[in-house]
Backbone as a printed PyTorch tensor [residue, N CA C, xyz], in Angstrom:
tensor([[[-35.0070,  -1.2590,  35.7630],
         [-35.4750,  -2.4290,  35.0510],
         [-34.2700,  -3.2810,  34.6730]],

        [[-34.5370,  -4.4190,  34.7970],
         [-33.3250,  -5.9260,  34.7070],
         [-33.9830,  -6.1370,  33.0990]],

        [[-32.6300,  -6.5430,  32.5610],
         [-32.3660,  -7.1610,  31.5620],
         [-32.1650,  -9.0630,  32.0600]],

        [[-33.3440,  -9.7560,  31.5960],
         [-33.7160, -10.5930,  31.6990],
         [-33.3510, -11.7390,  30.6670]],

        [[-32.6990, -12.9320,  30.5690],
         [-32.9010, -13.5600,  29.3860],
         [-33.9510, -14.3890,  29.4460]],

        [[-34.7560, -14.5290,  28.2310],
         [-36.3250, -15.4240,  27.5340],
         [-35.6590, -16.7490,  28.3730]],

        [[-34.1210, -17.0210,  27.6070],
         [-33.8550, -18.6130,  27.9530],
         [-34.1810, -19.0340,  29.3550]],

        [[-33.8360, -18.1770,  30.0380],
         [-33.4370, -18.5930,  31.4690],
         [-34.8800, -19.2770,  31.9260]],

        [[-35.8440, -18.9930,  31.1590],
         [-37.1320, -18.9520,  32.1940],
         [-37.8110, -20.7780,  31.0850]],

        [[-36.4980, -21.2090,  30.3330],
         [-37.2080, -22.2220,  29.4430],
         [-37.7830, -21.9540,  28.3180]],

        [[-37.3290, -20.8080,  27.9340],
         [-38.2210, -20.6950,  26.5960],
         [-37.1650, -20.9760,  24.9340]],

        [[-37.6210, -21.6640,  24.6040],
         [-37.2610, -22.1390,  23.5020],
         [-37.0390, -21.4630,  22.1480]],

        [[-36.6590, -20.4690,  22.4640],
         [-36.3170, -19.2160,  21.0400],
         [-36.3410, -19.6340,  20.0170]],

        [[-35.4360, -20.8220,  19.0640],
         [-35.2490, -21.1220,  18.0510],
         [-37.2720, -21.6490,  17.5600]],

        [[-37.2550, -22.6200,  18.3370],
         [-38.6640, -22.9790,  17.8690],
         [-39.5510, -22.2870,  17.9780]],

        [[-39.7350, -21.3950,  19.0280],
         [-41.0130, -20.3690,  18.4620],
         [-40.8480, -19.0560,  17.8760]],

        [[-39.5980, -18.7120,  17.0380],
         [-39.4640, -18.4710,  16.1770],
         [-39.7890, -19.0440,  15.1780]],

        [[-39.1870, -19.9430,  14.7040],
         [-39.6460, -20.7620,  13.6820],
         [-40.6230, -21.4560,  12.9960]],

        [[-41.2390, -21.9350,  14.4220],
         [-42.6750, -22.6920,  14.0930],
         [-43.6500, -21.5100,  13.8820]],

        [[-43.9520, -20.6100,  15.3720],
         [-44.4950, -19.4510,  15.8400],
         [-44.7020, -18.1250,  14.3130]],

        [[-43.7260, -17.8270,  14.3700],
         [-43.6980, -16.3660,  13.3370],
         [-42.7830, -16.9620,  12.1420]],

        [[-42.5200, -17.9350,  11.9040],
         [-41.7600, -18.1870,  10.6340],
         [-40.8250, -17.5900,  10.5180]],

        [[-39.7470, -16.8990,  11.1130],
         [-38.9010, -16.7500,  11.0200],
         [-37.5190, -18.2460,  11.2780]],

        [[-36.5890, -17.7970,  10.6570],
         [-35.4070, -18.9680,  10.7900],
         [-34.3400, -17.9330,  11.8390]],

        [[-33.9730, -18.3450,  12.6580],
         [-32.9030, -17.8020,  12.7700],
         [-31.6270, -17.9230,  12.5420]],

        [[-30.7080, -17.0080,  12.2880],
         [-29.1520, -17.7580,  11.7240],
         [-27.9580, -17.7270,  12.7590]],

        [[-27.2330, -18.8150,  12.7060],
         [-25.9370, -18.6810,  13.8730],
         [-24.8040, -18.4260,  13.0510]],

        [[-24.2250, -17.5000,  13.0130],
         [-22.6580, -17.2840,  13.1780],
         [-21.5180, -18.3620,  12.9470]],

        [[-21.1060, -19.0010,  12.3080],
         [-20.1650, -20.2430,  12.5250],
         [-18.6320, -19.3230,  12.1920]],

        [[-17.5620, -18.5630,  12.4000],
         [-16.8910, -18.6820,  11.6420],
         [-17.1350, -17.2730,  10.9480]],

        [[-18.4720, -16.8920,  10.5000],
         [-18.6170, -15.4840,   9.7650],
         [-20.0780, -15.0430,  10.5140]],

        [[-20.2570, -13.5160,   9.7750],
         [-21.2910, -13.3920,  10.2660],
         [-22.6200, -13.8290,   9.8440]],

        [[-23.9620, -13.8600,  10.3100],
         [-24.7670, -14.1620,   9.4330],
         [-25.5440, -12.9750,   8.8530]],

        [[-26.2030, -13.2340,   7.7850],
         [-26.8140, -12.7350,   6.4390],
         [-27.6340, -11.5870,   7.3440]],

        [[-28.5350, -11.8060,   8.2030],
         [-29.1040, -10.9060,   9.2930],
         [-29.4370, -11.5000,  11.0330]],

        [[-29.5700, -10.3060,  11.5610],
         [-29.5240, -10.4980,  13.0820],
         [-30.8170, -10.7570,  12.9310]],

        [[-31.7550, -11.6850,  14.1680],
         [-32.9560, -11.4050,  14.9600],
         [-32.9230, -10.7660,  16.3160]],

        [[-33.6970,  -9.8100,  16.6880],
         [-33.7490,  -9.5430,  18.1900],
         [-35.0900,  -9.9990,  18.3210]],

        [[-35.3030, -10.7710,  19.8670],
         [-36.2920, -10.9470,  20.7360],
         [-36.5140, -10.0050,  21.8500]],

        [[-37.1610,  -9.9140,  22.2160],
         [-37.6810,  -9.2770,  22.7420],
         [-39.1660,  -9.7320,  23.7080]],

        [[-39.3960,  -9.4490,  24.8350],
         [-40.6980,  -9.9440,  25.8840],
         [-41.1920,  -8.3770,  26.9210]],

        [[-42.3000,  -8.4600,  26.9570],
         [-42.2690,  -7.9500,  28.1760],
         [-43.3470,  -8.3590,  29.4110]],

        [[-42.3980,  -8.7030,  30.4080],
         [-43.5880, -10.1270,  31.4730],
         [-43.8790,  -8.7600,  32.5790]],

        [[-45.2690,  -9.0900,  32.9870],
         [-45.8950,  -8.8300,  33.9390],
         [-45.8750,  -9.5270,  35.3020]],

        [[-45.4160,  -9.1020,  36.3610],
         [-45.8300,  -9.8250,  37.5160],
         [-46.9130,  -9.9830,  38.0480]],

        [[-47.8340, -10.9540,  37.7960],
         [-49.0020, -11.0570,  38.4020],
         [-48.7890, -12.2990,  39.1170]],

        [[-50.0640, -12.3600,  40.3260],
         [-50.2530, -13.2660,  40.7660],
         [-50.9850, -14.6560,  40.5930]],

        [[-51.1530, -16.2450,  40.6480],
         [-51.2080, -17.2080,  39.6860],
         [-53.0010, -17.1260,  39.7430]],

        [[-53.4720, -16.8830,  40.3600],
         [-55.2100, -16.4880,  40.3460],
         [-55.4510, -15.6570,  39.2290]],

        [[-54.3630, -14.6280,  39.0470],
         [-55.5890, -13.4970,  38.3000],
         [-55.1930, -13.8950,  36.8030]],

        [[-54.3170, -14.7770,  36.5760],
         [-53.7690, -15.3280,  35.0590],
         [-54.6630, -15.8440,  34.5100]],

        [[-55.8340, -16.3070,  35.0570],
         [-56.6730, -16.8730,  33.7690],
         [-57.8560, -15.9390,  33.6290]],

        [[-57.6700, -14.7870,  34.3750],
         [-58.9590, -13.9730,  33.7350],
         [-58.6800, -13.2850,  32.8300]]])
């Protein structure tokens, strides 16, 4: 199994964090921040027919 990044595929982490589950996330400037978030997905390969059942 590949270690995949969310970004790569367009997905917008900060905002659906934020908007999505209310979480904020914090960046690092200089120190660390107050706490980490991990994301996390897990995608299925299906084919584009059977996605809307």
């Amino acid at each position: 199994m590949r270690g995949i990044s969310l970004d790569s595929f367009g997905f917008n982490l900060t905002a659906i964090t934020e908007e999505r589950l209310g979480i904020k996330l914090l960046w690092g400037k200089g120190r660390l921040p107050a706490y980490y978030t991990l994301i996390h997905a897990l995608l299925e390969k299906k084919p584009a027919a059977s996605m809307a059942e």
